[in-house]
C-alpha positions as CSV (number, residue, x, y, z in Angstrom):
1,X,-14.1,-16.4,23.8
2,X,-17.3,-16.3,22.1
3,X,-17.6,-18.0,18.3
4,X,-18.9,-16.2,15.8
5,X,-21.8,-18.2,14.1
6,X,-22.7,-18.0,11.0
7,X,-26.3,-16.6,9.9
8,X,-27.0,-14.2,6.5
9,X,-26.2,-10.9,9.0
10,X,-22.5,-12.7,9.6
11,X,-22.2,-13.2,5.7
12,X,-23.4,-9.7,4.9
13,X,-20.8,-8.2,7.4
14,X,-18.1,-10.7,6.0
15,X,-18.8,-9.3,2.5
16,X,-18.8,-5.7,3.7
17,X,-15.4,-5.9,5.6
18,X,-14.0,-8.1,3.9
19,X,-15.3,-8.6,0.4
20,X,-12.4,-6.1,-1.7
21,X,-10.1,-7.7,-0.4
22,X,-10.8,-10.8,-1.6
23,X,-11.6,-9.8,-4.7
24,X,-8.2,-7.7,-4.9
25,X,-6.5,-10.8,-3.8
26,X,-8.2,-12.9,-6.5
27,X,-7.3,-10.5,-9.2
28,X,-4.1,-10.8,-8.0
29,X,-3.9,-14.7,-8.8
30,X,-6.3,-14.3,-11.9
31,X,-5.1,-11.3,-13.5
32,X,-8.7,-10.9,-14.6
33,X,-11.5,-8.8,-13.1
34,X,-14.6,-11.4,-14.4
35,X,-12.7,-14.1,-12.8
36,X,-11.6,-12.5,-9.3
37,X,-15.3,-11.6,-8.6
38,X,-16.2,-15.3,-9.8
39,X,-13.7,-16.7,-7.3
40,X,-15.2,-13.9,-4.4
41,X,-19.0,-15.6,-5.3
42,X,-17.8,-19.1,-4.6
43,X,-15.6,-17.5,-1.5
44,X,-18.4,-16.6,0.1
45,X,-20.7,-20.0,-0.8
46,X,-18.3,-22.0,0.6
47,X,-18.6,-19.6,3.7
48,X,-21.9,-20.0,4.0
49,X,-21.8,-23.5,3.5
50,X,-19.1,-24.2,5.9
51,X,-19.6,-25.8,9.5
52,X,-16.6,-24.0,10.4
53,X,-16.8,-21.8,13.5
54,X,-14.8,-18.7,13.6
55,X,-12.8,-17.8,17.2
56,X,-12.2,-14.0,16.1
57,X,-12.1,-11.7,12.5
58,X,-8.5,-12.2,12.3
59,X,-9.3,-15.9,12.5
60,X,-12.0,-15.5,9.7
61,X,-10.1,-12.8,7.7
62,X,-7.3,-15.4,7.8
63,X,-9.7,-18.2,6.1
64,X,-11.2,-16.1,4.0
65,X,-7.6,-15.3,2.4
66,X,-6.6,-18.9,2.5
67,X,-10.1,-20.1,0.7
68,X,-9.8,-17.3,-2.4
69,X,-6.0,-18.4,-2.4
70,X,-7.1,-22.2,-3.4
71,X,-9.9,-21.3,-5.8
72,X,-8.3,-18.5,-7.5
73,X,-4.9,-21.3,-7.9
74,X,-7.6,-23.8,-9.0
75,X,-9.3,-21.5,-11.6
76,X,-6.4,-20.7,-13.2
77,X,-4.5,-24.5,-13.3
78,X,-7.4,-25.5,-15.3
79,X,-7.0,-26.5,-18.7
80,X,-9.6,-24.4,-20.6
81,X,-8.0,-21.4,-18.6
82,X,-4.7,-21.6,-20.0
83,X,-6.4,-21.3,-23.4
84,X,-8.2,-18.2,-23.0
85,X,-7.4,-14.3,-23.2
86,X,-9.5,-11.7,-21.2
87,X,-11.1,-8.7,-23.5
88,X,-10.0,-5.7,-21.5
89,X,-13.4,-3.7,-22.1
90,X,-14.0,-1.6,-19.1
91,X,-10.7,-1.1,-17.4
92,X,-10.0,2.6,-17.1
93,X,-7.0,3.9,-15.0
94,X,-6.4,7.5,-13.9
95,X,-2.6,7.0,-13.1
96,X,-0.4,6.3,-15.7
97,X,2.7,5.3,-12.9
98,X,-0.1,3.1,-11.2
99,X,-1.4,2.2,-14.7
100,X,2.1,0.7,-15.3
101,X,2.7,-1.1,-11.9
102,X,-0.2,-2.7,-12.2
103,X,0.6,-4.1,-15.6
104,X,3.8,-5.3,-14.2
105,X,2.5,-6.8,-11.7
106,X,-0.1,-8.9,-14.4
107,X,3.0,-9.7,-16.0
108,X,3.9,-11.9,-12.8
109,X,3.7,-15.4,-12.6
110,X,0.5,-15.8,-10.1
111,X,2.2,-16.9,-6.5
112,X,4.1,-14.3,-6.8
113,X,1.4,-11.2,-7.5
114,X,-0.1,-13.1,-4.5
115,X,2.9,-12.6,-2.4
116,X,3.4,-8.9,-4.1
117,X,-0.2,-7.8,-3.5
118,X,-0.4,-9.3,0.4
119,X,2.6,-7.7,1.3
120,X,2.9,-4.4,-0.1
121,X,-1.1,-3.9,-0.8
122,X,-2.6,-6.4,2.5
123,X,0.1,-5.3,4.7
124,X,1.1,-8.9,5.7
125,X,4.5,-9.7,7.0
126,X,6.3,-12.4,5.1
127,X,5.9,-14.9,8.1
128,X,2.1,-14.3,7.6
129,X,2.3,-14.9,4.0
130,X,4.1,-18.1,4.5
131,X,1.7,-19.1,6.7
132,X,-1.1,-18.3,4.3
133,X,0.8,-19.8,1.4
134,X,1.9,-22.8,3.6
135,X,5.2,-21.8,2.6
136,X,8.6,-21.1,4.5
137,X,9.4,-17.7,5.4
138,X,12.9,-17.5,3.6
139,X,11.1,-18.7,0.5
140,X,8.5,-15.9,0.6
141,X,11.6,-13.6,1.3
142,X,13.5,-15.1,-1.5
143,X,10.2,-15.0,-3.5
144,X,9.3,-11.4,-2.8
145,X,13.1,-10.5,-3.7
146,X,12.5,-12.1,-7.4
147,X,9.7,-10.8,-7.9
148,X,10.3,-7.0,-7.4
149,X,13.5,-7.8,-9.8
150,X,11.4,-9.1,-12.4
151,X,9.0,-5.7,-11.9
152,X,11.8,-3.7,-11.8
153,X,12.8,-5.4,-15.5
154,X,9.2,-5.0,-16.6
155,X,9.3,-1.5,-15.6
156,X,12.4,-0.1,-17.2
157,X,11.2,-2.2,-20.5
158,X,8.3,-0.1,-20.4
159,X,10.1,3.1,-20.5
């Protein structure tokens, strides 16, 4: 099987392909649109730093996840993180149901918008979450189970 190497054409296609989604996943960890397209930038430096030689695009896709994972996680354990609020300036939604599943999902603690958005949004099974996570299956299940309650709570608050 021939490895992909990496060259500025590889990144550019990386970025194309895959690029939302790893801003989408980084949102889903940050909660913040500034921050997710921060942690996307440094996604793709480390890519093009890396030495790391990539088998197939589910193999890349799969690092690519598992790198925004970490920095997003990193980003938002740091101190001066916990101490600041986002100004919500340009966020405009047409759908008020979406406008409020979106909010409830904000309102999640951030491993489990991760595990929300990569299942229902990424289409992931929970055994590929897990792995991603580097979590047990049963965990993402039981996981996954909490966190739709707490959205379900969240949503009927809201009405």
């Amino acid at each position: 099987m021939k490895e992909l190497s990496i060259n500025e054409r590889f990144i550019e296609n990386a970025i194309t392909i895959f690029g939302l989604s790893i801003i989408k996943i980084a949102f889903s960890i940050t909660g913040n649109k500034h921050d997710a397209e921060d942690v996307s930038s440094d996604v793709f430096l480390t890519l093009w730093k890396t030495k790391k030689r990539f088998e197939t695009k589910e193999h890349l896709k799969a690092w690519l996840i598992r790198v925004t994972i970490n920095k997003a996680r990193n980003l938002v354990g740091q101190a001066f993180y916990k101490h600041c609020a986002e100004l919500k300036d340009d966020i405009y939604y047409e759908d008020k149901k979406d406008n409020r599943v979106k909010e409830a999902l904000s309102k999640l603690k951030p491993k489990a918008r991760a595990i929300v958005y990569l299942y229902y949004y990424e289409g992931y099974s929970h055994k590929e979450i897990g792995q991603l996570l580097k979590m047990k299956e049963s965990s993402i299940r039981l996981r996954a189970l909490r966190a739709r309650e707490k959205m379900r709570e969240i949503l009927e608050d809201m009405e």
